[in-house]
C-alpha positions in Angstrom: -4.8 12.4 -0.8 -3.3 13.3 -4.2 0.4 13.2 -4.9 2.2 14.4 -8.0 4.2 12.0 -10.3 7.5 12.7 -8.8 6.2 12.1 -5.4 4.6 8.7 -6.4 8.2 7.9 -7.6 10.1 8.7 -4.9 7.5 6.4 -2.5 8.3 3.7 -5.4 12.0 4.2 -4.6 11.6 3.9 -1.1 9.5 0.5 -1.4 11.7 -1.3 -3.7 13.8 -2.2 -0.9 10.8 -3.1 1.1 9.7 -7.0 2.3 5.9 -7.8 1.4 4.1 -7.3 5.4 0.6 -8.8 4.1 -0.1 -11.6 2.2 -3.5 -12.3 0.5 -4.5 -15.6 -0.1 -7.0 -17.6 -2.0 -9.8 -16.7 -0.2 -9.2 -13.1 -1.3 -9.5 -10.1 0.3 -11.3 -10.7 3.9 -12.0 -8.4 7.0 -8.9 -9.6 8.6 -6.8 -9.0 5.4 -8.0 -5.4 5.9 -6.8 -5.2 9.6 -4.0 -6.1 8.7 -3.5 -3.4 5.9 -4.5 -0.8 8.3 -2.2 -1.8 11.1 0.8 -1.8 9.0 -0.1 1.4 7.4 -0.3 2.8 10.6 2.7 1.5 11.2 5.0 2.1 8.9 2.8 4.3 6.1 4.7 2.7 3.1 3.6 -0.7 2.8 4.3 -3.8 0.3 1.4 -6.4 -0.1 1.7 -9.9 -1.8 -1.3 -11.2 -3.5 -1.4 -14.9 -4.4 -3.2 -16.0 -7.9 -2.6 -15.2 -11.6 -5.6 -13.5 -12.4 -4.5 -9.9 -13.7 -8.2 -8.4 -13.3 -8.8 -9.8 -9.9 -5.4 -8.3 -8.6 -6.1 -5.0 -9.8 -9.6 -4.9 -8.4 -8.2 -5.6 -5.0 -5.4 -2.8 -5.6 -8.8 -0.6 -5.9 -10.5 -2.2 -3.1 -7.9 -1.7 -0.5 -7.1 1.7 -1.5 -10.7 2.4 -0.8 -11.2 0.9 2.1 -8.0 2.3 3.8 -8.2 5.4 2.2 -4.4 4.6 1.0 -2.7 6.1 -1.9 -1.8 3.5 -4.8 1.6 3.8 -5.2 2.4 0.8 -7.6 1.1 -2.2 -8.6 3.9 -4.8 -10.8 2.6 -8.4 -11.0 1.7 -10.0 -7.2 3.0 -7.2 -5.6 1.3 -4.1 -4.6 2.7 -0.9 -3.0 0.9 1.2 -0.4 1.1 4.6 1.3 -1.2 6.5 3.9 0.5 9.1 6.3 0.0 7.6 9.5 -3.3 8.7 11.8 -1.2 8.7 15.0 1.9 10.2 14.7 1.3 13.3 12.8 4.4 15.1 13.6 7.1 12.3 12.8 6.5 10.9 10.2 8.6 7.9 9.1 8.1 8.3 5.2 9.3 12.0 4.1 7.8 12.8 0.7 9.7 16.0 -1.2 6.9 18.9 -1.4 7.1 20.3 -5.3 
């Protein structure tokens, strides 16, 4: 899924007010860190994820990671936190996260 700039800015809007729902620890990025991306994002398809550590590079590679694996859209990415969207795969027709069509 592609969305233009001004879409990407309206989901960081939304998020700003958002509580991180997944926190990844030392040990990374596990199977059950997954899960528990996908359930949320199913959830509530704008997601906020905590990652622990202060290494720059590895945070960004699991930014990448997870948006590959979930087939999430990277919506921002500002020092431990990271900022998620994926419409979700079972409620098509009401949506909770309304992006503006341009």
């Amino acid at each position: 899924m592609q969305l233009k700039t001004k879409q990407i800015a309206h989901l960081r809007g939304l998020a700003h007010n958002l509580n991180p729902v997944v926190m990844i620890g030392n040990q990374g990025l596990t199977e059950n860190v997954i899960k528990e991306i996908e359930l949320n994002l199913n959830a509530h398809e704008l997601i906020k994820v905590q990652v622990a550590g202060d290494d720059r590079d590895a945070r960004k590679a699991i930014y990448a990671e997870i948006c590959d694996k979930t087939n999430a859209v990277a919506v921002h990415h500002i020092g431990k936190q990271l900022v998620f969207y994926r419409p979700s795969e079972t409620i098509k027709e009401s949506a909770k996260v309304v992006i503006p069509k341009l």
